[in-house]
C-alpha positions as CSV (number, residue, x, y, z in Angstrom):
1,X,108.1,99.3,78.2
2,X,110.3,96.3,79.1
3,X,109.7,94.6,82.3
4,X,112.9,95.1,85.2
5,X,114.2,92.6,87.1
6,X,117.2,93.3,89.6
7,X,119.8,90.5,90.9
8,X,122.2,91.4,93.6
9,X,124.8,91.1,90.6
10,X,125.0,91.1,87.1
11,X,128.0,89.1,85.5
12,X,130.2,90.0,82.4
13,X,128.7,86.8,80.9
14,X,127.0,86.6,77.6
15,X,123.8,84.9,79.1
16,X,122.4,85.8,82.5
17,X,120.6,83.5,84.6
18,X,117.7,85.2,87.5
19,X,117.0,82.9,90.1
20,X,115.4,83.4,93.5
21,X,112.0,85.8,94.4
22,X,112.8,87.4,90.8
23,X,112.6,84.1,88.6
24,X,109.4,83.3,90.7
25,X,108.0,86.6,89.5
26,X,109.1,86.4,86.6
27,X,107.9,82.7,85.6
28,X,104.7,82.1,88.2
29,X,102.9,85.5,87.9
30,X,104.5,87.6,84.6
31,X,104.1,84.5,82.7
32,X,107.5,85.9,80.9
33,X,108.2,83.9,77.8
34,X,110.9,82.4,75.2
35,X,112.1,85.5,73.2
36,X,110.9,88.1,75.2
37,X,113.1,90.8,75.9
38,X,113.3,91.9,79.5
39,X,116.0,94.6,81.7
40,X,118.4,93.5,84.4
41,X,120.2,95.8,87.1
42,X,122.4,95.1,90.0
43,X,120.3,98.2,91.2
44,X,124.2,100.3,90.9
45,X,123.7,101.0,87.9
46,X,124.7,98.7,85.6
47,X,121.9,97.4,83.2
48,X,121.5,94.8,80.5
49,X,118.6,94.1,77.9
50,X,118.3,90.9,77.2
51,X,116.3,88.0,75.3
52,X,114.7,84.8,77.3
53,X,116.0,82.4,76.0
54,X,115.6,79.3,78.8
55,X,112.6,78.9,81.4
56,X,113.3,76.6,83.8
57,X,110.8,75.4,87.1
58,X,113.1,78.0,89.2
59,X,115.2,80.1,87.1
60,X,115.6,81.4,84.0
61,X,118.3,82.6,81.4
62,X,118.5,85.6,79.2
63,X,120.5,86.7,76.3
64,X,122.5,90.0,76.8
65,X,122.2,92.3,73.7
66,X,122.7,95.5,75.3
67,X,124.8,97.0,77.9
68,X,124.7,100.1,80.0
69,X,125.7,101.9,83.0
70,X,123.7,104.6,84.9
71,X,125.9,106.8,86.3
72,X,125.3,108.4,89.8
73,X,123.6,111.8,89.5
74,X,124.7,115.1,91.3
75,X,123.4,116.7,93.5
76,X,122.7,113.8,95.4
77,X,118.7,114.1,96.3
78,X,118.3,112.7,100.2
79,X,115.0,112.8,102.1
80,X,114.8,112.9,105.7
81,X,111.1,111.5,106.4
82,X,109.7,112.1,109.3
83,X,108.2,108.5,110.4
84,X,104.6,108.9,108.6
85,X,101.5,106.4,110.0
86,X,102.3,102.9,109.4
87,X,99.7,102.8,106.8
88,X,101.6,105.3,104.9
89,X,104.9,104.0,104.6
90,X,104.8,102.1,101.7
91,X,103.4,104.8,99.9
92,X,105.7,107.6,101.0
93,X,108.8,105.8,99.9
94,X,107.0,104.9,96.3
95,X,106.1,108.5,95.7
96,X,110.3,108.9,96.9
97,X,111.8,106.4,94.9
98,X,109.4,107.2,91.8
99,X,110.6,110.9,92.3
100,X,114.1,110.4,91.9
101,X,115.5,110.3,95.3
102,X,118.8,108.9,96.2
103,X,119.1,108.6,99.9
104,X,116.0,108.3,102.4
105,X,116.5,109.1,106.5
106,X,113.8,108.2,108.4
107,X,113.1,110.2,111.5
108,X,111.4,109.9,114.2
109,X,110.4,113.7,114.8
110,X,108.5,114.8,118.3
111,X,105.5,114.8,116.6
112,X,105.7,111.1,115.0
113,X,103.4,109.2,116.1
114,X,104.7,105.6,114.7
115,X,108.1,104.2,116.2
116,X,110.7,102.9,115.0
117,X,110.6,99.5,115.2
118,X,113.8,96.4,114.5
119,X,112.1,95.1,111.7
120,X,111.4,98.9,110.4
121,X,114.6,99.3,107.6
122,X,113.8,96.0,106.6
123,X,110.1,96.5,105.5
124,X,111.5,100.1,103.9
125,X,114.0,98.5,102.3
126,X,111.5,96.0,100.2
127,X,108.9,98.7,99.5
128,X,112.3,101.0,97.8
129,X,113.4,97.2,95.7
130,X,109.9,97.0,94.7
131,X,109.4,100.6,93.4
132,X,112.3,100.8,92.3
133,X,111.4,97.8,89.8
134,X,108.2,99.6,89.2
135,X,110.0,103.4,88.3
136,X,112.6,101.5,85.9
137,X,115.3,102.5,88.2
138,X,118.9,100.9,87.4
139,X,120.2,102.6,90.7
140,X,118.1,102.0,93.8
141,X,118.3,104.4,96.6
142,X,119.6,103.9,100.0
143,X,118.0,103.5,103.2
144,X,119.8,103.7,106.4
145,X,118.5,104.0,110.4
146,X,116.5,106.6,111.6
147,X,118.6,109.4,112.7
148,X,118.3,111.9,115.6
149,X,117.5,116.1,114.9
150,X,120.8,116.5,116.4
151,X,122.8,114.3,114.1
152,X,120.3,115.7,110.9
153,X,121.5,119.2,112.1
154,X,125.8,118.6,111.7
155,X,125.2,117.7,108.0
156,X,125.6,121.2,106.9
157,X,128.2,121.6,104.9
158,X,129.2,124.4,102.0
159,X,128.2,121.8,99.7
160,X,125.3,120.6,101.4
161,X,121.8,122.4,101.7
162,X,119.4,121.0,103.9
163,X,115.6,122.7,103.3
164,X,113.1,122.0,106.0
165,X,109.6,121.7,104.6
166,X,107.2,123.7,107.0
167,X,103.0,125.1,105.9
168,X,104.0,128.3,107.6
169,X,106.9,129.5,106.7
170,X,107.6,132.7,105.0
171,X,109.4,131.7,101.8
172,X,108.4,129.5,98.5
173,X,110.4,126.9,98.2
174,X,111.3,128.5,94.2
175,X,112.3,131.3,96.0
176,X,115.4,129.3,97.6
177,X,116.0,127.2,94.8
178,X,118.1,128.5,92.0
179,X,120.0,127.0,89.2
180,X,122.9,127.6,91.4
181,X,121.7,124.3,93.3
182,X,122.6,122.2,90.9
183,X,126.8,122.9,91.7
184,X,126.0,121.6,95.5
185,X,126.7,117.7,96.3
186,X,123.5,117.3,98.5
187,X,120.5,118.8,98.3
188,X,118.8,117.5,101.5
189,X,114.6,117.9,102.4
190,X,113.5,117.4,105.5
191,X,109.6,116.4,106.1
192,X,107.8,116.6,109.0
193,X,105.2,113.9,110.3
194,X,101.4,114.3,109.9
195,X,101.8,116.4,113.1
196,X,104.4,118.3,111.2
197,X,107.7,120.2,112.3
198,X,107.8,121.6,116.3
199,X,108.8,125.0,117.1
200,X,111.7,123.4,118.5
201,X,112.4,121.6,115.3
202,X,112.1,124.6,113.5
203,X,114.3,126.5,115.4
204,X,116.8,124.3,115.6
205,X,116.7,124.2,111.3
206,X,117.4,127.7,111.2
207,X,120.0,127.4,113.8
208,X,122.0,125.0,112.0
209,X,121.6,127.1,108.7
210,X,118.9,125.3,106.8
211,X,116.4,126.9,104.5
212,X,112.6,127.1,105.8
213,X,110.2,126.5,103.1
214,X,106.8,126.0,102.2
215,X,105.4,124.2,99.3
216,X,102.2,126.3,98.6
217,X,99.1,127.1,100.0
218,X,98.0,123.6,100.5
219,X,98.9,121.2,102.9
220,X,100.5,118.1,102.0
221,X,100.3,114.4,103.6
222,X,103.4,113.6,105.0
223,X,104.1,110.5,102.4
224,X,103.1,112.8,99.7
225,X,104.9,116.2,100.4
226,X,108.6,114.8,100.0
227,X,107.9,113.5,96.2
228,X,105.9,117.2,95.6
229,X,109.3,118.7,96.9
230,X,111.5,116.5,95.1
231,X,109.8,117.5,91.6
232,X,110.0,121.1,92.0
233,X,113.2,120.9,93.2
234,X,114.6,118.6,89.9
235,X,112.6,121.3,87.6
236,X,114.0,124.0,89.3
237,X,117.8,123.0,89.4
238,X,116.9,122.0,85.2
239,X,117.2,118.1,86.2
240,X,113.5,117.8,84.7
């Protein structure tokens, strides 16, 4: 499988040239050689494969002999994550991003016990860029601030489902999902901390009209139950 590499932008020029952290990568630790064929991506979707063809100290060019564009898929997958241990982060958002998700929310339920910090979408940002190179994504999801229950709650829409994963509730999550799913323009999964969803959470879900549902009998991490939902939700709705 050919290696990625994403630039902020890929021109409409026959020859490419990677510079920056991704030339470094590329040169000091891939060892990437003449002739060797390679993928580019803005991380928008637009892709090239391409031939080395010059290695220089800091940079390097590439010859395009392929181009492609990965259009945006509906329904558009969005985690909310409920703000796992700091030791988890990293992996929560590569079991996302390696899932297929779109959009990621982080939220700082009552039961989180890590904070939100300034520096927070910046580090979440460059664990998605760095799985996304590692999934073979051409379009990397978004990460935005944190975002408050009330907020999360007036995204409802006709068009929008919002399913709140909870251990106890009543109802399978294939018992919500149909094929029907795939017409909507969000599908939207909320996780819980290591704690998990508060009564008050929960109630306030099934105020606002969002489906309560449980993944099975066993209990997920927090960093792992969002990429568990996101695969039986892109089987059930026939993306997988």
């Amino acid at each position: 499988m050919l290696t990625l590499f994403l630039v902020e932008e890929l021109s409409n020029s026959d020859v490419i040239e990677v510079d920056g952290d991704e030339a470094h990568h590329a040169i000091k630790v891939l060892r990437t050689e003449i002739s060797e064929q390679i993928l580019i991506s803005d991380g928008k979707g637009v892709w090239v494969r391409a031939e080395v063809v010059e290695i220089g100290k800091k940079s390097f060019s590439a010859k395009v002999l392929e181009r492609g564009f990965d259009a945006p898929r509906t329904p558009k997958l969005v985690v909310v994550q409920g703000l796992p241990k700091s030791d988890r982060v990293k992996e929560a958002i590569e079991i996302l991003v390696e899932s297929g998700v779109d959009l990621i929310i982080p939220w700082e339920a009552e039961r989180s016990i890590s904070k939100w910090q300034k520096d927070s979408l910046a580090k979440w940002q460059s664990a998605a860029f760095a799985a996304t190179k590692q999934s073979r994504r051409f379009r990397a999801p978004e990460i935005v601030e944190q975002i408050s229950l009330r907020e999360l709650i007036e995204i409802e829409s006709e068009s929008t489902a919002i399913i709140a994963m909870h251990e106890s509730a009543a109802t399978k999550l294939s018992k919500i999902i149909s094929s029907n799913f795939a017409n909507l323009s969000e599908i939207i999964v909320v996780i819980g901390p290591e704690g998990g969803l508060s009564d008050n959470e929960v109630e306030s879900f099934k105020g606002a009209g969002a489906h309560i549902a449980a993944l099975g009998p066993e209990v997920f991490r927090s960093a792992h139950a969002g990429g568990a939902a996101l695969s039986a939700i892109s089987a059930l709705i026939g993306r997988w």
